[in-house]
N, C-alpha and C positions, 0 to 999 in steps of 0.2 A: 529644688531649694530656692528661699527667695532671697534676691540680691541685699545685697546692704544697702540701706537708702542713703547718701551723701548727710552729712553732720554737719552741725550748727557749730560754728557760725559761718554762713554759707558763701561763698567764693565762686569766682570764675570759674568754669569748670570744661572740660573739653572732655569728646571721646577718645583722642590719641593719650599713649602711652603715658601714664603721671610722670612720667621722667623730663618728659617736654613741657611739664607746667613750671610756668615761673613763682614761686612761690609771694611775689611781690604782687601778683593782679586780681588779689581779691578786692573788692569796689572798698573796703573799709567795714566801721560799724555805725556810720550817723546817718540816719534816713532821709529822703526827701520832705522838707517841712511841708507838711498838708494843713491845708487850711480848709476849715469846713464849715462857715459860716455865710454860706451863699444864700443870696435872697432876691428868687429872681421869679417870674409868669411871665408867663404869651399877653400881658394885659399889663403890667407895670414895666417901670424901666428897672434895665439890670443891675444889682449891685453887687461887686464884687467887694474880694476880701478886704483891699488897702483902700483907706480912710482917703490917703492921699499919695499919687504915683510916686514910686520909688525906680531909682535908675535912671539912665537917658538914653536915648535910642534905641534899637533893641532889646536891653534889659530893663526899660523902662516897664513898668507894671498895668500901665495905661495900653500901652500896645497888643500884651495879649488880653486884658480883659477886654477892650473890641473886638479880639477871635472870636472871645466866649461868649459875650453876648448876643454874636453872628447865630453863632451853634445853638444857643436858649432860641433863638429866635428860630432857628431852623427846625426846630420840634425836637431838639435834646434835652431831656427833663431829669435826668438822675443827677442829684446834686455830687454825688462824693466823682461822679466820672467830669462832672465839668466844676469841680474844682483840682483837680488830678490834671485834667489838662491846664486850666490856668497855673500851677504853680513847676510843669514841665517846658523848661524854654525851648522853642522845633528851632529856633535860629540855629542853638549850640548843635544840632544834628544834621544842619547839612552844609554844603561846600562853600566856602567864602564867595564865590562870584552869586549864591543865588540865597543870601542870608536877607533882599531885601526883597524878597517872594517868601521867606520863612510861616509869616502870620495871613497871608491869603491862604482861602478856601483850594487847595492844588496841589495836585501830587508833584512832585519835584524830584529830578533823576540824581541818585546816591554814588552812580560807578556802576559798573560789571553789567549794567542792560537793568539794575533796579532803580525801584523810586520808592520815599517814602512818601506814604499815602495820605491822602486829603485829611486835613484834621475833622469832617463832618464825618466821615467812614469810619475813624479811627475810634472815635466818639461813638457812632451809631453801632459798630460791631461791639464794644465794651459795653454801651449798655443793655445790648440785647443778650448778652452774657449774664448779666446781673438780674436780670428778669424774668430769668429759671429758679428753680427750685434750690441752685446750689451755694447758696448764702451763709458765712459760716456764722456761729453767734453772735459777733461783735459787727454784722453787718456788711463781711467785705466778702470776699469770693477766697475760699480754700485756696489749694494748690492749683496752680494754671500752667500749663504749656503752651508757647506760643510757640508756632512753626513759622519763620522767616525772622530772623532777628532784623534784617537788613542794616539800619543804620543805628538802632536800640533808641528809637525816639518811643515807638509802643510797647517796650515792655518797660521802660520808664514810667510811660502813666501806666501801666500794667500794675506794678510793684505798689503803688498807693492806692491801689482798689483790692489788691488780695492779700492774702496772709503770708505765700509765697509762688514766684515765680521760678520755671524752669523754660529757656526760650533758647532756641535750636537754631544754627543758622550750618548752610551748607557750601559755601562759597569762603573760601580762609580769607580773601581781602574783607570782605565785608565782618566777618567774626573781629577779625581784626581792629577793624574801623570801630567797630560798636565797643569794643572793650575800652579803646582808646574814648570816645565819646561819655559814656558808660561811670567811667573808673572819677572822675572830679568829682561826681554825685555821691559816692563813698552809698551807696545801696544794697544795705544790708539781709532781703531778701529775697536777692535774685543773682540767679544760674545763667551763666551764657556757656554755651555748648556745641562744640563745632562736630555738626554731626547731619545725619540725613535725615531730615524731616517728616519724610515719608513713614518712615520708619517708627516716627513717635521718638520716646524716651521711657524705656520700661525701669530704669532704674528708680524714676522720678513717681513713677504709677502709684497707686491710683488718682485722676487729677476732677476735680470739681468743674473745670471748666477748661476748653482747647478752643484755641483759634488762631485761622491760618492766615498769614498774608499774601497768600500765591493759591491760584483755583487750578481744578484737577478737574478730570471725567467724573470723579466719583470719590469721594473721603475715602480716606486710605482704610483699611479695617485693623491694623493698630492701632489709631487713632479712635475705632467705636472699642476696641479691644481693653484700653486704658484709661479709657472713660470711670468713672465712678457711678455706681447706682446714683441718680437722681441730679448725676450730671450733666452738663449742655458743651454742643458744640455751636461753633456760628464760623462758617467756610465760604469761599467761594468756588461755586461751583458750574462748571458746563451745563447749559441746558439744551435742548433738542434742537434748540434754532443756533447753537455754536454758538450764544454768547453767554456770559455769565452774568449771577446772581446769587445773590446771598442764601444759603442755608439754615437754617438752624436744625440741631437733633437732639431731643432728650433722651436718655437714657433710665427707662423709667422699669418697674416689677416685670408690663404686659411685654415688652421689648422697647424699638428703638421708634418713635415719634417724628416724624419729619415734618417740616415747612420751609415755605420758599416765602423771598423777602424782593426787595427791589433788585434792579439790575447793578450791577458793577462792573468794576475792567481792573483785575488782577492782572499780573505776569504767571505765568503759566508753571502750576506743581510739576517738579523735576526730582527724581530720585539721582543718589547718588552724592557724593562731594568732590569739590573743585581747588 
């Protein structure tokens, strides 16, 4: 029998018992404002969305469009993923002593031995997402799983590139931490789920596109198992020489498509929850 999918309008979500949910921590119903009037090449200068910067120091508008024009510059070319990061502020997602490393190119440590990840990787793994087949008609990517919620800074720009997000984390301080982070943005299509990663989320199945922020020997085979025909994953993965590298897998009629991408440095796929 197939499970019942989770109902709109969609909420926090956990795999422990509904009795432990608070019925107060669903993120709300107002989305993150997207702006999508970006105009930028490898040959002009970048222009982003504000006429003129709004806010002063960190919330200033001026500070992450130098991220973003980093990123344009850096060979990220899908407009709705670099304006999904300019209109997500990384300051609000990590720890007050290191909110003024937020807008550098750099991964930066969250608690429990995790980091959220470099905004150029963050960027690079989403758009290599969008660049598969699993594109829904209005241009943004279906249902998505992300495995590692860590601090909920990726599945914030996650949530204004898809239609809807369903993101897993397996560590209760960091599930914690991200709801807490999470919950101001009132982000009306997306799941956070304290659950094992490994494992996927088969309630959530079938998903147009997965992807992990922690690398493994090998993708889990829940995760090609919940895949969608003509869906993609992008992981990072062990290779022969023990270091890691990007994956991508389509999920296509003939079976499953594989490729390898540049090197990375994940924190290491763990099953289980903490």
């Amino acid at each position: 029998m197939n499970k019942e999918r989770p109902k709109f309008p969609l909420q926090l979500d956990s795999l422990e018992p509904k009795k432990n949910l608070n019925p107060q921590s669903a993120l709300g119903k107002k989305s993150l404002p997207l702006k999508s009037n970006l105009n930028f090449s490898s040959t002009k200068p970048f222009k982003g969305v504000f006429e003129s910067p709004t806010g002063v120091g960190l919330d200033s508008a001026a500070v992450r469009e130098h991220l973003i024009r980093k990123l344009a510059e850096q060979g990220i070319e899908d407009e709705l993923v670099l304006s999904a990061m300019l209109n997500v502020e990384r300051h609000k997602f990590v720890d007050t002593a290191l909110v003024n490393q937020a807008y550098e190119d750099t991964s930066l440590p969250i608690g429990l031995g995790q980091t959220i990840s470099k905004p150029n990787v963050v960027a690079r793994m989403i758009e290599l997402l969008r660049r598969g087949k699993n594109l829904s008609i209005n241009g943004k990517l279906g249902r998505v799983l992300e495995i590692g919620t860590g601090c909920g800074y990726q599945a914030a720009v996650l949530s204004l590139v898809s239609k809807e997000v369903y993101s897993i984390e397996r560590l209760k301080g960091l599930f914690e931490k991200a709801k807490e982070n999470l919950r101001p943005l009132r982000v009306p299509n997306l799941h956070l789920i304290f659950g094992d990663g490994m494992l996927g989320y088969e309630s959530g199945a079938p998903y147009s596109a997965i992807i992990a922020a922690a690398g493994g020997e090998s993708v889990p085979q829940a995760w090609l198992d919940q895949l969608a025909l003509g869906g993609r994953i992008v992981a990072p993965v062990v290779t022969q020489n023990k270091s890691q590298a990007l994956v991508v897998i389509d999920k296509t009629e003939a079976g499953f498509v594989k490729s390898f991408f540049e090197p990375v440095h994940f924190v290491p796929l763990k099953s289980g929850i903490n």
